[in-house]
C-alpha positions in Angstrom: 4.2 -32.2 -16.6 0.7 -31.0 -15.3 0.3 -27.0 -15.1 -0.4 -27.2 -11.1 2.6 -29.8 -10.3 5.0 -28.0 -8.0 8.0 -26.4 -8.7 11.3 -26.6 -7.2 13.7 -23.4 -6.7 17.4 -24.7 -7.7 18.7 -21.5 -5.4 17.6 -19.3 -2.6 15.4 -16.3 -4.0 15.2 -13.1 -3.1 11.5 -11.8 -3.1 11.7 -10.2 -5.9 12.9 -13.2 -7.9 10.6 -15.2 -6.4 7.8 -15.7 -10.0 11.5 -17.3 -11.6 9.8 -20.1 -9.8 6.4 -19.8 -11.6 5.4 -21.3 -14.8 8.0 -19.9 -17.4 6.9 -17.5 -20.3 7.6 -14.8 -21.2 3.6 -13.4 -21.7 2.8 -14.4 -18.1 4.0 -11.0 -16.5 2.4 -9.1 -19.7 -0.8 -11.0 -18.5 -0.4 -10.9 -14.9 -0.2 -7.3 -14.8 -3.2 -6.2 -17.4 -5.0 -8.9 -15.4 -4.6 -7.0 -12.0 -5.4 -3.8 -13.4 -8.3 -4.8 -15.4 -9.9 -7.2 -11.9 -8.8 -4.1 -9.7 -10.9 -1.6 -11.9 -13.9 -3.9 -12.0 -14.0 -4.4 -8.2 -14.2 -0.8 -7.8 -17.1 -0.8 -10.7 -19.0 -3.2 -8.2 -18.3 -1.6 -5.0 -19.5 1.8 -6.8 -23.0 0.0 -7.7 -23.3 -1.6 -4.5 -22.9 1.3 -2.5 -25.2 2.7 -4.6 -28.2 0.7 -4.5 -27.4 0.9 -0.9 -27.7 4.9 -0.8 -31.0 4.7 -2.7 -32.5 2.1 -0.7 -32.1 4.0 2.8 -34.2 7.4 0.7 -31.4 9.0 -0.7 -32.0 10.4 -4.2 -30.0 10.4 -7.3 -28.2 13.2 -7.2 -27.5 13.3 -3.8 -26.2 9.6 -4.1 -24.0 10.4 -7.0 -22.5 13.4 -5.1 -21.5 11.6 -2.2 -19.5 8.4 -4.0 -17.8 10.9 -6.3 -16.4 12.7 -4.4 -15.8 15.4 -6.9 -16.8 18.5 -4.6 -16.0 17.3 -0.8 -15.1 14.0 0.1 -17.5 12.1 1.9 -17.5 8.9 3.9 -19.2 6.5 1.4 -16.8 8.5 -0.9 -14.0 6.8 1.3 -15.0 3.7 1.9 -15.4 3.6 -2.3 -11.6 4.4 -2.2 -10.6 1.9 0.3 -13.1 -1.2 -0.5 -11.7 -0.7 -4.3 -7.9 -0.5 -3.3 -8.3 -3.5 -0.7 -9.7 -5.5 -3.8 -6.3 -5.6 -4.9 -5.0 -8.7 -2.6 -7.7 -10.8 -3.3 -7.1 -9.9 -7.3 -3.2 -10.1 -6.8 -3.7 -13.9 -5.1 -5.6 -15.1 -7.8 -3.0 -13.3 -10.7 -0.4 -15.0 -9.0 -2.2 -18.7 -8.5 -3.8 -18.3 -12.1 -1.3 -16.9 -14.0 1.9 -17.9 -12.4 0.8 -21.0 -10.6 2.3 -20.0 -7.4 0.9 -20.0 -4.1 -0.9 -16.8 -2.9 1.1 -16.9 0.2 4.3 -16.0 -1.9 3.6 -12.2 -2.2 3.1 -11.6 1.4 6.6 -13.0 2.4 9.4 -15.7 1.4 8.1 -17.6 4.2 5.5 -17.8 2.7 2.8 -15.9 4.6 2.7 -12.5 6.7 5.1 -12.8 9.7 2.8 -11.3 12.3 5.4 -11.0 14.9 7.7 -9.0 12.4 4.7 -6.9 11.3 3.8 -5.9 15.3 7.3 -5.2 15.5 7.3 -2.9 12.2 4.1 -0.9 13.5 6.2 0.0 16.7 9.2 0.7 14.4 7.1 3.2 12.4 5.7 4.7 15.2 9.0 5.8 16.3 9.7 7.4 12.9 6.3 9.4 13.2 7.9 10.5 16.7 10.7 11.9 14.6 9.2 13.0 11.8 6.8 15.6 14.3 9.9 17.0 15.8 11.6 17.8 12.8 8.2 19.2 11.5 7.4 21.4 14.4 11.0 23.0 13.7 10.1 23.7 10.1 8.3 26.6 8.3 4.5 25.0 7.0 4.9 22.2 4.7 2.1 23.2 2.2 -1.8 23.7 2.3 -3.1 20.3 3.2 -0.9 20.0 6.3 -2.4 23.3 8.1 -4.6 22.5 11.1 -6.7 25.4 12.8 -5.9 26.5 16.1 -9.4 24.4 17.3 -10.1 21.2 17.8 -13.6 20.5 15.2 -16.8 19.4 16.4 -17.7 15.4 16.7 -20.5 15.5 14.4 -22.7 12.2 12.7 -20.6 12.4 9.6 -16.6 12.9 11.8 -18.5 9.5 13.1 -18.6 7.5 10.0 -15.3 8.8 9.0 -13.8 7.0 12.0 -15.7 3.9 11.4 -14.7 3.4 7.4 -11.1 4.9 8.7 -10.4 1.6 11.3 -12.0 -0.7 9.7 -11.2 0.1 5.8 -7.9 1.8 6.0 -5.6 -0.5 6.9 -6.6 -3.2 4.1 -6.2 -0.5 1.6 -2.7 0.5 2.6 -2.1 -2.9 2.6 -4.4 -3.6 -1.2 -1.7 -1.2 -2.1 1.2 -2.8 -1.2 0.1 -6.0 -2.6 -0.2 -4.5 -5.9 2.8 -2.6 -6.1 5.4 -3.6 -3.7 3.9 -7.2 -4.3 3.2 -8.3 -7.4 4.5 -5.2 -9.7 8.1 -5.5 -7.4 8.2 -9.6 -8.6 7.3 -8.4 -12.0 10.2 -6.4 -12.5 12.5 -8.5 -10.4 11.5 -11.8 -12.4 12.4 -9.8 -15.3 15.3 -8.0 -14.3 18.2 -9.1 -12.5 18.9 -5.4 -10.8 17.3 -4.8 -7.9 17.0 -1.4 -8.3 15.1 -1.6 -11.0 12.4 -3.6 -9.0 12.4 -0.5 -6.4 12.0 2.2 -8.5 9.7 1.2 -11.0 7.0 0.0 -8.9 7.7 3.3 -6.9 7.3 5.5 -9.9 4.0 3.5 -10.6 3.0 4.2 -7.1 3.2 7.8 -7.2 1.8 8.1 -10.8 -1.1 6.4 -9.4 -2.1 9.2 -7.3 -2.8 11.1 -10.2 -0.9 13.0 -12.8 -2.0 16.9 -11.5 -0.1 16.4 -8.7 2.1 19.5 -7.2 5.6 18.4 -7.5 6.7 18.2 -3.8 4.0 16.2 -3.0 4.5 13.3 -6.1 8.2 13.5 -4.3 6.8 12.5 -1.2 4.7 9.4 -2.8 8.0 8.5 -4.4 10.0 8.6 -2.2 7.4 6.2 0.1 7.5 3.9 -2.4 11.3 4.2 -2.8 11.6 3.1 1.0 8.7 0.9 0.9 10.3 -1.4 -1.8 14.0 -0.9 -0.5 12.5 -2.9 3.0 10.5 -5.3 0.5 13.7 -6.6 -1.2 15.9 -6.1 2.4 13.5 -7.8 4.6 12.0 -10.2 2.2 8.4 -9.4 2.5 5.2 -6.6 2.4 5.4 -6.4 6.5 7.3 -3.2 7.0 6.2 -1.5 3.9 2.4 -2.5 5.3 3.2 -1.1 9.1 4.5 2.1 7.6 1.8 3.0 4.8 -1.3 2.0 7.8 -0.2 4.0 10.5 0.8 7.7 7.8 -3.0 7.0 7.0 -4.2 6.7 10.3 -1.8 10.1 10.9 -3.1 11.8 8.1 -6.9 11.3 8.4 -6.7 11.7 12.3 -5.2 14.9 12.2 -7.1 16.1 8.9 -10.5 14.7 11.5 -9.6 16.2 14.6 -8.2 19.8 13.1 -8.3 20.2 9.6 -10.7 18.3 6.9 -10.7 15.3 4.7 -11.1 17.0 1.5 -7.7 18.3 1.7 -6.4 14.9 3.2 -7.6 13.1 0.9 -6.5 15.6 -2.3 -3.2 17.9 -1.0 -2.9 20.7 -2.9 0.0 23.2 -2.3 2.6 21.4 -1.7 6.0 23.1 -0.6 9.7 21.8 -0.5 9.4 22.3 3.2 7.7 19.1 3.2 11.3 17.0 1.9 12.8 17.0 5.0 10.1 16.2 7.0 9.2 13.1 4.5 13.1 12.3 4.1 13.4 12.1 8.2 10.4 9.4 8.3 11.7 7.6 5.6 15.2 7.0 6.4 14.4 6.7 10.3 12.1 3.9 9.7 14.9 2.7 7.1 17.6 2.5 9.4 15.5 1.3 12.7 14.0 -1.6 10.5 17.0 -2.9 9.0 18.6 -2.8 12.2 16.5 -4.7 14.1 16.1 -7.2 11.2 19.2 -8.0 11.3 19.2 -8.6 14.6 16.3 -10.5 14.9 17.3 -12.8 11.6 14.4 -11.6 9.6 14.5 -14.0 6.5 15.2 -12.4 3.0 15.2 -15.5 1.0 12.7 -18.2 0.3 15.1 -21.1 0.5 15.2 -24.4 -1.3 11.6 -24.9 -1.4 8.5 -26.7 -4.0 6.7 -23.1 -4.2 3.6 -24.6 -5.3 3.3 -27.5 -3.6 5.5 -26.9 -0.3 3.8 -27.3 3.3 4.1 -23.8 5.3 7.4 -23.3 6.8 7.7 -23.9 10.6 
């Protein structure tokens, strides 16, 4: 049998089943996954020296163009864009891990349809809205969640540099949220659900990973917080059967985060929250299992699919 001839799923699978339909092998999630990493880090490498040639090409010098994509000191807008153009490399390297390695379509890790259901995911961005609703009130209620969510009293000044903040913000933000979710509620979720049967173990892990990835310095409270995200994120990946609501959620707490941290506070602290504070639990708990509840309830209702079907993975036409 030829390496790219399609593959037909005896049962229904759950998303997080759905590389049991891949080439077998028990190296290929070994691979997958080093493979991710290793095309994720490398993208970031060349975003890194293109950026850079760009900065000394418009007269900046050395130094100044080093300080400004490391964002070591204060983070800067090329220092953002650096962040966001290397995490939105992920879903183009998770595509070709999955098609190279596992021989399945890219398609697969958006959805069990399999692409992104763009109706669902308009519906999820309203959905999450909600929960921001509710997470405000029960915020506003509360003592101060920590050092990075203090705003002054004054709104700041627009200035050049609040500018290209907002452009790399809309234009960049959303395809990292969603780079992320492609690398961990996507491909690290089928990983451990191709592995193992339990599906909690394909909800946590990649959630632990999740948070870990933010950095291992982090204040207690706020690694919760990450966890917990990814906790709900990959709960509505396995309940809804694709990266829709878990994409709606993480694109509009960014868009919250650096709109508030633009308009009162700053992006250093956005971008790095220091001093965290239990306070902070309830208010992340309320979004969380708002969004939870709201989502699966109008799944349901709506008949959002969870499982792939009878289908030739590989080689199947697009579902209608």
């Amino acid at each position: 049998m030829s390496d790219h001839a399609p593959v037909r799923t005896p049962e229904p699978l759950e998303y997080q089943r759905l590389l049991r339909a891949g080439r077998p092998g028990a190296w290929r999630p070994l691979v997958g996954v080093v493979a991710l990493v290793a095309l994720v880090l490398l993208a970031q490498v060349v975003v890194v020296s293109v950026l850079s040639v760009y900065l000394l090409l418009t007269g900046v010098d050395g130094a100044e163009a080093s300080r400004r994509l490391s964002g070591a000191d204060e983070v800067t807008p090329v220092f953002l864009a650096v962040v966001n153009l290397g995490w939105a490399a992920a879903i183009p390297a998770a595509w070709l891990v999955l098609w190279s390695v596992h021989r399945l379509r890219p398609g697969w890790l958006a959805s069990v349809r399999p692409r992104i259901r763009w109706r669902w995911f308009a519906t999820c961005l309203g959905l999450a809205l909600l929960a921001l609703v509710a997470t405000l009130v029960v915020s506003a209620v509360l003592p101060a969640q920590g050092e990075s969510t203090q705003v002054s009293g004054q709104v700041n000044d627009f200035s050049r540099t609040t500018r290209d903040f907002l452009l790399v913000i809309v234009l960049l933000t959303p395809l990292q949220a969603a780079g992320e979710e492609y690398a961990f509620r996507g491909y690290l979720t089928q990983v451990c659900g191709g592995l193992v049967r339990q599906r909690w173990v394909a909800v946590v892990v990649p959630a632990l990973l999740f948070a870990l990835a933010h950095g291992l310095g982090q204040d207690l409270p706020i690694f919760f917080d990450r966890f917990a995200f990814g906790l709900v994120a990959g709960a509505l990946v396995v309940l809804t059967g694709g990266l829709e609501a878990g994409i709606a959620m993480h694109v509009l707490n960014n868009f919250f985060a650096y709109g508030l941290a633009l308009a009162f506070g700053d992006m250093t602290s956005a971008l790095n929250p220091t001093g965290g504070s239990w306070w902070s639990i309830p208010v992340t708990l309320t979004q969380s299992l708002v969004f939870l509840a709201l989502t699966l309830a109008v799944a349901r209702r709506q008949g959002v699919e969870r499982v792939s079907g009878r289908l030739d993975l590989v080689g199947s036409r697009r579902p209608v």
